[in-house]
C-alpha positions as a Markdown table, in Angstrom:
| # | Residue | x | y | z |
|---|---|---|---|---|
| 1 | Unk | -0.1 | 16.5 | -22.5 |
| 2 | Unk | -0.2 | 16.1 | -18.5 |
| 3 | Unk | -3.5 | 14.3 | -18.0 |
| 4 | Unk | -4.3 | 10.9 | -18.6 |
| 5 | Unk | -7.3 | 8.3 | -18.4 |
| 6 | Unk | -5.4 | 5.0 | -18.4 |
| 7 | Unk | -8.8 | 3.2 | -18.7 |
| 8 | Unk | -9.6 | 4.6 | -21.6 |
| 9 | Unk | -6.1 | 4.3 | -23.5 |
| 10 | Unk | -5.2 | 1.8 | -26.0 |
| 11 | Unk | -3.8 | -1.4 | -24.6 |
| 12 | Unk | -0.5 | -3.2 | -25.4 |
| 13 | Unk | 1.0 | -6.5 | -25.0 |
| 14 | Unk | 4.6 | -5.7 | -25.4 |
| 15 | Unk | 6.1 | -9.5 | -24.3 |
| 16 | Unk | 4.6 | -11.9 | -25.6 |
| 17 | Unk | 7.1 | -14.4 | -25.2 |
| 18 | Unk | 7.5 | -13.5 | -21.3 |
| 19 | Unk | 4.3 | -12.6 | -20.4 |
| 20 | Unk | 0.7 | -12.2 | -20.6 |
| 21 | Unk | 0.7 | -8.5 | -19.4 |
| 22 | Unk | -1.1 | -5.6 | -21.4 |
| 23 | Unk | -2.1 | -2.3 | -20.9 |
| 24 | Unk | -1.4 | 1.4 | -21.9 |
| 25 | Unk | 1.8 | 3.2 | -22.1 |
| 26 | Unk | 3.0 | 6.6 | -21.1 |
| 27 | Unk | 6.6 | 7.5 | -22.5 |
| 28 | Unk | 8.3 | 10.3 | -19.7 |
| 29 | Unk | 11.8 | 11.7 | -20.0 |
| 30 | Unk | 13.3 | 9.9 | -17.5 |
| 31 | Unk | 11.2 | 6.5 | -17.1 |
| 32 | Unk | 7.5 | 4.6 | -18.7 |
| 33 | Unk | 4.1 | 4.3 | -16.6 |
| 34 | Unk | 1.5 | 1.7 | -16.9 |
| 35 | Unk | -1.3 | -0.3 | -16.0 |
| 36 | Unk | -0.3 | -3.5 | -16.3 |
| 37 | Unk | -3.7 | -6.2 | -16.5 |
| 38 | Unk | -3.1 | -10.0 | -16.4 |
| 39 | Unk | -5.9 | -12.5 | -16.4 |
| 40 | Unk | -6.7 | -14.6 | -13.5 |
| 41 | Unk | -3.8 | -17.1 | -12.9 |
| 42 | Unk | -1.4 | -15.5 | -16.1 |
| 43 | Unk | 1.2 | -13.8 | -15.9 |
| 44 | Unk | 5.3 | -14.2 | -16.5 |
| 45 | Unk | 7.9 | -16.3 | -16.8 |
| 46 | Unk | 10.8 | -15.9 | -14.6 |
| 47 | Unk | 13.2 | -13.4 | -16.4 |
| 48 | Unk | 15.1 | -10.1 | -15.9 |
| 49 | Unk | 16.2 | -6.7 | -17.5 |
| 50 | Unk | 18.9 | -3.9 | -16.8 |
| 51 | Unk | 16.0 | -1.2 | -15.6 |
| 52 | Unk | 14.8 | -0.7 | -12.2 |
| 53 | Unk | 11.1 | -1.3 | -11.9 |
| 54 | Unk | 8.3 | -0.4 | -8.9 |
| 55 | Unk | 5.4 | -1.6 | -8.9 |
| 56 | Unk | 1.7 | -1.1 | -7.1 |
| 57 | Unk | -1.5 | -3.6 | -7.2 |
| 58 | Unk | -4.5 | -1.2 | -7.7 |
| 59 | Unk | -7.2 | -4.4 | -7.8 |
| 60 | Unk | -6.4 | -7.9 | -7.7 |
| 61 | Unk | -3.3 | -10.0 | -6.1 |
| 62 | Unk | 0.0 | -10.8 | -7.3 |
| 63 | Unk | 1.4 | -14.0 | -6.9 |
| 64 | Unk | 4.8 | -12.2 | -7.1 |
| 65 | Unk | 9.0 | -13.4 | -6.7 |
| 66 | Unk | 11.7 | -11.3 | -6.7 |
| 67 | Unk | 15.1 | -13.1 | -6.5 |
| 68 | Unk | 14.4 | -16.0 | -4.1 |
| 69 | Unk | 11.3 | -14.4 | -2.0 |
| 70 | Unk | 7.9 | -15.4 | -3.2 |
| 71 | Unk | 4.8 | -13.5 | -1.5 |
| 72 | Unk | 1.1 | -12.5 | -2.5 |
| 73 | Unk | 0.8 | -9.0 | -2.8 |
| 74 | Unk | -2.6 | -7.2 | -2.4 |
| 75 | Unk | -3.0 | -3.8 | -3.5 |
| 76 | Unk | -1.3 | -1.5 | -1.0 |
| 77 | Unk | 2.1 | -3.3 | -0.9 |
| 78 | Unk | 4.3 | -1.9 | -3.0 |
| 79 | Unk | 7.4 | -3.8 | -4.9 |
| 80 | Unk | 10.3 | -2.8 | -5.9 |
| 81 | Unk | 12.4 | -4.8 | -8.0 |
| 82 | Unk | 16.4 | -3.9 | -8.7 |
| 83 | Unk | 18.0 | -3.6 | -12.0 |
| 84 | Unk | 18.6 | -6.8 | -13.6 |
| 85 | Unk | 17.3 | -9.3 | -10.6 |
| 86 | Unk | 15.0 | -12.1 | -11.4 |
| 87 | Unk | 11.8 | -11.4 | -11.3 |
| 88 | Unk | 7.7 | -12.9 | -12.1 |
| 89 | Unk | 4.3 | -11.3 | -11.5 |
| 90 | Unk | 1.3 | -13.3 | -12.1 |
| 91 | Unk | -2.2 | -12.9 | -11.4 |
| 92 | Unk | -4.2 | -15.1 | -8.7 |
| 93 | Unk | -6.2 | -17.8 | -9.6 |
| 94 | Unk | -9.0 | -15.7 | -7.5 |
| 95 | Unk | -9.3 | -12.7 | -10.3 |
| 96 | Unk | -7.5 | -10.5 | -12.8 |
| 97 | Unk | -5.1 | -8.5 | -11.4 |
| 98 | Unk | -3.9 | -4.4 | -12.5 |
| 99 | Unk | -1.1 | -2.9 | -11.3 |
| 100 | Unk | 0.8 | 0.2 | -11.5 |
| 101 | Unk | 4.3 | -0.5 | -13.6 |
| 102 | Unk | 7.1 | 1.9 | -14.0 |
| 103 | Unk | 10.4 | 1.7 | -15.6 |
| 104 | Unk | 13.8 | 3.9 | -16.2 |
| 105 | Unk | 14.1 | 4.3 | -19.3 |
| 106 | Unk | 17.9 | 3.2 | -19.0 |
| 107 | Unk | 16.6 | 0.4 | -21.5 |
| 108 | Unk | 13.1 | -0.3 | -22.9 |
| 109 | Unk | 10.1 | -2.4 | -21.4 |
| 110 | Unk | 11.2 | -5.8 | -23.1 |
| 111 | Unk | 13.4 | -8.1 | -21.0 |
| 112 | Unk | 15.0 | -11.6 | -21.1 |
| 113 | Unk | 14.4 | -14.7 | -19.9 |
| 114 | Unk | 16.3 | -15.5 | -16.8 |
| 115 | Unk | 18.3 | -18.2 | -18.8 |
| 116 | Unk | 19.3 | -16.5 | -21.4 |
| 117 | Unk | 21.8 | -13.7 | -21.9 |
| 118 | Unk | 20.9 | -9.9 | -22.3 |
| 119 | Unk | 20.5 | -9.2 | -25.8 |
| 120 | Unk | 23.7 | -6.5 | -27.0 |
| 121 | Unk | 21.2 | -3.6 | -27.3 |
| 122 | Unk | 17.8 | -3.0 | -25.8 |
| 123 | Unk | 15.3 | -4.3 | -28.1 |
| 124 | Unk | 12.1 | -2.9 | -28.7 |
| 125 | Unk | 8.3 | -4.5 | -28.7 |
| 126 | Unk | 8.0 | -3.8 | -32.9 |
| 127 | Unk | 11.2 | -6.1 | -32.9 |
| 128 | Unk | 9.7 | -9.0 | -30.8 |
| 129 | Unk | 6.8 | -9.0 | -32.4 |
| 130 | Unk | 8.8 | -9.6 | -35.9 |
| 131 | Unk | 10.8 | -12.3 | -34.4 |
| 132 | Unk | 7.7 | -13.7 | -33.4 |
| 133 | Unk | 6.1 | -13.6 | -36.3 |
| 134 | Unk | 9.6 | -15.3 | -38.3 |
| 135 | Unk | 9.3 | -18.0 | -35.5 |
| 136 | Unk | 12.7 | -16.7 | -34.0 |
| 137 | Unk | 13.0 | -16.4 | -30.3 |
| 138 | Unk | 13.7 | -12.4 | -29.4 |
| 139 | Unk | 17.7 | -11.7 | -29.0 |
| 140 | Unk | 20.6 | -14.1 | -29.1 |
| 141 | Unk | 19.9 | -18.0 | -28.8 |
| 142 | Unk | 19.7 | -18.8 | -25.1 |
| 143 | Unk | 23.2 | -18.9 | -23.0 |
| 144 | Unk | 22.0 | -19.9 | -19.3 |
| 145 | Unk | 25.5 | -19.4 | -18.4 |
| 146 | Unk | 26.0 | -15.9 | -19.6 |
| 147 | Unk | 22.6 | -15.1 | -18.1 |
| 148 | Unk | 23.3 | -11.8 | -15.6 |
| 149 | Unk | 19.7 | -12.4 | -13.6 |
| 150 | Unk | 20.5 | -11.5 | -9.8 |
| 151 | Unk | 18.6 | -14.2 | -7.2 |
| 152 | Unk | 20.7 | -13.7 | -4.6 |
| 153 | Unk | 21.2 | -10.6 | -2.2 |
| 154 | Unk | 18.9 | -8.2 | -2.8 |
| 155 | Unk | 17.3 | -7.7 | 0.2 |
| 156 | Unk | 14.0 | -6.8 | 1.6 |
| 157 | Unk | 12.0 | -6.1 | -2.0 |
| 158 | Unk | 8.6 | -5.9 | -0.4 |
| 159 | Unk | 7.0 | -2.9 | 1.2 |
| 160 | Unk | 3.3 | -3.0 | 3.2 |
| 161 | Unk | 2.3 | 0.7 | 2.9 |
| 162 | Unk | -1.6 | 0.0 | 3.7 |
| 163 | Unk | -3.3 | -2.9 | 4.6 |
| 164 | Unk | -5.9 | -2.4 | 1.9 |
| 165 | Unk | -6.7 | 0.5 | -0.1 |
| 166 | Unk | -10.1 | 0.7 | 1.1 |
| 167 | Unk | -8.2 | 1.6 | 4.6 |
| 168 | Unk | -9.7 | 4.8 | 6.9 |
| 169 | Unk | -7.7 | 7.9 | 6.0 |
| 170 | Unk | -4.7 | 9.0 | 7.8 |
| 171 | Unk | -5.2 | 11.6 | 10.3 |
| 172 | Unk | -3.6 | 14.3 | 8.7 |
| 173 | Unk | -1.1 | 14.7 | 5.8 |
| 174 | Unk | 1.2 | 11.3 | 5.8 |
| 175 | Unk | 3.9 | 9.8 | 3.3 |
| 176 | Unk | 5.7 | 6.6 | 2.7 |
| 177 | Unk | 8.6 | 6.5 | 0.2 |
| 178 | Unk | 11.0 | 3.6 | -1.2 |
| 179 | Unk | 13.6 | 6.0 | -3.2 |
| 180 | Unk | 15.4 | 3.5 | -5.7 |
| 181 | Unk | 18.3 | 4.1 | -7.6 |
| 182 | Unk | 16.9 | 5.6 | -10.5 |
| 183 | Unk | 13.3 | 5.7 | -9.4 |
| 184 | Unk | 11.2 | 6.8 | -6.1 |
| 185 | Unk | 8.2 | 5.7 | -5.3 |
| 186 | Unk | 5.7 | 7.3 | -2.6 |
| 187 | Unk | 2.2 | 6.9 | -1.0 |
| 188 | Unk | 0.3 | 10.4 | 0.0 |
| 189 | Unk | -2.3 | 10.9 | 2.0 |
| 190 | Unk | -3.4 | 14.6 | 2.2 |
| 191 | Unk | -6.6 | 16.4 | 4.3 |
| 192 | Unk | -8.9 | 19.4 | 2.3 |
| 193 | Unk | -7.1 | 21.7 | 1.0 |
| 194 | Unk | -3.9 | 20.4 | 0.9 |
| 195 | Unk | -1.8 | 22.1 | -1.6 |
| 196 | Unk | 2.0 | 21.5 | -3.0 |
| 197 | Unk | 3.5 | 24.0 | -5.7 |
| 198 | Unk | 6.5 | 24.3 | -7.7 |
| 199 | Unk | 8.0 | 26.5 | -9.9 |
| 200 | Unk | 9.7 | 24.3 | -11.6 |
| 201 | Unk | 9.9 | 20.9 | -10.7 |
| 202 | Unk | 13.0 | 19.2 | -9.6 |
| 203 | Unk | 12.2 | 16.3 | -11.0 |
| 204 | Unk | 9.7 | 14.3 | -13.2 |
| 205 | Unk | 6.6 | 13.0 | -12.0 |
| 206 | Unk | 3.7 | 11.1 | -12.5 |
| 207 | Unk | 1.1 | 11.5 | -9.5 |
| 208 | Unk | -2.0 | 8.2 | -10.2 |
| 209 | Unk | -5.3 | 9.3 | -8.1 |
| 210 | Unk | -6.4 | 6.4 | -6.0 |
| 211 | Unk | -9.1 | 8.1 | -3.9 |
| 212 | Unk | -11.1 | 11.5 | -3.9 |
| 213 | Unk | -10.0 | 14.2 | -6.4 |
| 214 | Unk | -7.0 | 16.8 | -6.9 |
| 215 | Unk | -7.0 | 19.5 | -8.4 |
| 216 | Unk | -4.0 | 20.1 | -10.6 |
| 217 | Unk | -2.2 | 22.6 | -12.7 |
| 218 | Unk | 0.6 | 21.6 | -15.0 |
| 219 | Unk | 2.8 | 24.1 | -17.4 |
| 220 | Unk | -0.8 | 26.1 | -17.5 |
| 221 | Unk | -3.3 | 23.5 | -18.5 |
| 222 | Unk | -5.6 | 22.7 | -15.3 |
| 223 | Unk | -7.7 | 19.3 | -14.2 |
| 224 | Unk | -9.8 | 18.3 | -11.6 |
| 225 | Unk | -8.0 | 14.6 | -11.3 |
| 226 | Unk | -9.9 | 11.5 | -10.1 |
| 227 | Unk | -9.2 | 8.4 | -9.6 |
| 228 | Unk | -7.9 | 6.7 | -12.2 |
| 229 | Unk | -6.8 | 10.2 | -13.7 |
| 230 | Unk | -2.9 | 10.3 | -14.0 |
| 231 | Unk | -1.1 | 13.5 | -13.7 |
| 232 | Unk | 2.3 | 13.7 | -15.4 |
| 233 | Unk | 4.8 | 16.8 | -14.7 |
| 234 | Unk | 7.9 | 17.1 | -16.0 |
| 235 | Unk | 11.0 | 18.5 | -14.5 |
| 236 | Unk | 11.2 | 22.2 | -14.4 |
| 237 | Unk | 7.8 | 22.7 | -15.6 |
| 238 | Unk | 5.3 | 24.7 | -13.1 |
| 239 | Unk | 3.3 | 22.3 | -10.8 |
| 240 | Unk | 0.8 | 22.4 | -8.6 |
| 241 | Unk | -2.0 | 20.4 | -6.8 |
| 242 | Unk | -4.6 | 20.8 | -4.4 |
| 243 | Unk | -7.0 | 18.4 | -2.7 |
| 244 | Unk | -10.4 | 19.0 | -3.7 |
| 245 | Unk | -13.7 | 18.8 | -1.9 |
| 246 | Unk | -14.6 | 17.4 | 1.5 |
| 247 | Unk | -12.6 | 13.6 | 1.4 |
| 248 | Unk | -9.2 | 13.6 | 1.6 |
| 249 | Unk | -7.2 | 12.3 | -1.3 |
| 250 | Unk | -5.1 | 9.0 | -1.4 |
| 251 | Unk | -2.7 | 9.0 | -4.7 |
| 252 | Unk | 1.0 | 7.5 | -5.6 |
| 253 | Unk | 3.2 | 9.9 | -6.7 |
| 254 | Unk | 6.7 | 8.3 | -8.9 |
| 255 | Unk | 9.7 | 10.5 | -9.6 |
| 256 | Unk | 12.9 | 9.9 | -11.3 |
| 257 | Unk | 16.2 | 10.2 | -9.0 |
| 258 | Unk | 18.9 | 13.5 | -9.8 |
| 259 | Unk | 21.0 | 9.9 | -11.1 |
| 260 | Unk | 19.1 | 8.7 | -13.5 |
| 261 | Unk | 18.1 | 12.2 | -14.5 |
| 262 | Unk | 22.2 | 12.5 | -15.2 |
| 263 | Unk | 22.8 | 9.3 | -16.9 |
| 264 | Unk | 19.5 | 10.0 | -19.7 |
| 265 | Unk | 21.0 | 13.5 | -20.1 |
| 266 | Unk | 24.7 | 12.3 | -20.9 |
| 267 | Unk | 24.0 | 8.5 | -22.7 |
| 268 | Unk | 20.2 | 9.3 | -23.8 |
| 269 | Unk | 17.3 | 7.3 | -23.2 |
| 270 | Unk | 16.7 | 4.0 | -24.6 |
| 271 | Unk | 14.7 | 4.2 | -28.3 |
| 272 | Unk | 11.5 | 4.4 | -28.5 |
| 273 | Unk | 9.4 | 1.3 | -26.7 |
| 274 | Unk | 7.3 | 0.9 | -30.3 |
| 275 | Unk | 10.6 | 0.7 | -32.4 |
């Protein structure tokens, strides 16, 4: 199916251990999107896992550190968070806070703790919630010394794209991309009538409306997307989309990279989130 209503999805909390994040889940090829909600002034523990992760406030801040940097984040700064480095996101005190989420799918959407050692294969939430449940702690007892969490050297993580996203509209077409190493993240802004087509798409996709209305046709099946719609395309299938009405459009657009792509196709992606 290639259209979604995230709002209207069922919601899970998949770390309960870690964090206080919930929200739906949409399983790709190549990498997971979701809404991730926290209540005002929840959120995460410090902790890590082998995936690359992006992420996008859509309402609400994030009181947000990756490695040894700690900013606020409003909605229209994008993060980007390399695989395996230390990581928390939680919610102001000011208001709950939803952001877009997306993983590879190189391993599933439970991590560690950033003192403890990976687990030997990548658990899933069905798993965690059974430890749970037996009063076990997820994975192996905690090793602080064998934990592989990266704090230092990653570089510039943070990425002002707009300054809110209740900004005027660019003057004509405009991107912004942060291409990861197994994910790529952009911001589009596109005029009336602007259009992009494939054939076959050279990659997967999910494209999250933000502002006004697109109107998409996946492998056949056709939508008028608005926002909050999300559009999902997978590679080599026939795209298309089309800016609809009067307003220009303002949506994110994530895509896996030709690597990851190659690494899923020869080692296979990691099981099922659910277990």
């Amino acid at each position: 199916m290639p259209f979604f209503r995230l709002d209207e999805m069922k919601r899970h909390h998949l770390n309960p251990h870690l964090s206080s994040g919930e929200g739906p889940v949409i399983e790709g090829q190549y990498m997971y999107f979701r809404i991730n909600i926290k209540r005002a002034g929840t959120g995460s523990e410090m902790h890590y896992h082998p995936n690359e992760l992006m992420a996008f406030p859509i309402t609400g801040k994030i009181n947000c550190v990756v490695g040894k940097d700690r900013q606020i984040v409003p909605p229209g700064t994008f993060v980007h968070v390399p695989s395996c480095a230390r990581h928390s996101f939680r919610a102001t005190e000011d208001g709950e806070v939803q952001y877009l989420y997306i993983k590879d799918r190189t391993w599933t959407l439970i991590g560690s703790a950033a003192d403890e050692s990976l687990p030997d294969e990548a658990p899933s939430a069905t798993q965690v919630a059974k430890a749970l449940k037996a009063g076990k702690w997820p994975g192996k007892e905690k090793e602080p010394q064998k934990s592989q969490a990266i704090i230092e050297g990653l570089g510039r993580c943070f990425y002002p794209m707009l300054e809110s996203l209740d900004a005027p509209p660019a003057s004509t077409h405009c991107e912004q991309w942060v291409e990861g190493t197994n994910l790529a993240f952009g911001l589009i802004e596109s005029p009336p009538g602007h259009e992009r087509a494939s054939e076959a798409s050279a990659h997967e996709v999910f494209i999250y409306v933000i502002q006004g209305a697109l109107d998409a046709e996946v492998d056949g099946e056709k939508k008028r997307a608005v926002p909050g719609d999300l559009i999902h395309a997978p590679k080599n299938k026939p795209c298309r989309w089309q800016v609809a009405g009067k307003g220009n459009a303002r949506y994110a657009i994530v895509g896996s990279t030709a690597k990851l792509e190659a690494e899923i196709e020869s080692n296979g992606a990691a099981d099922n989130w659910r277990g």
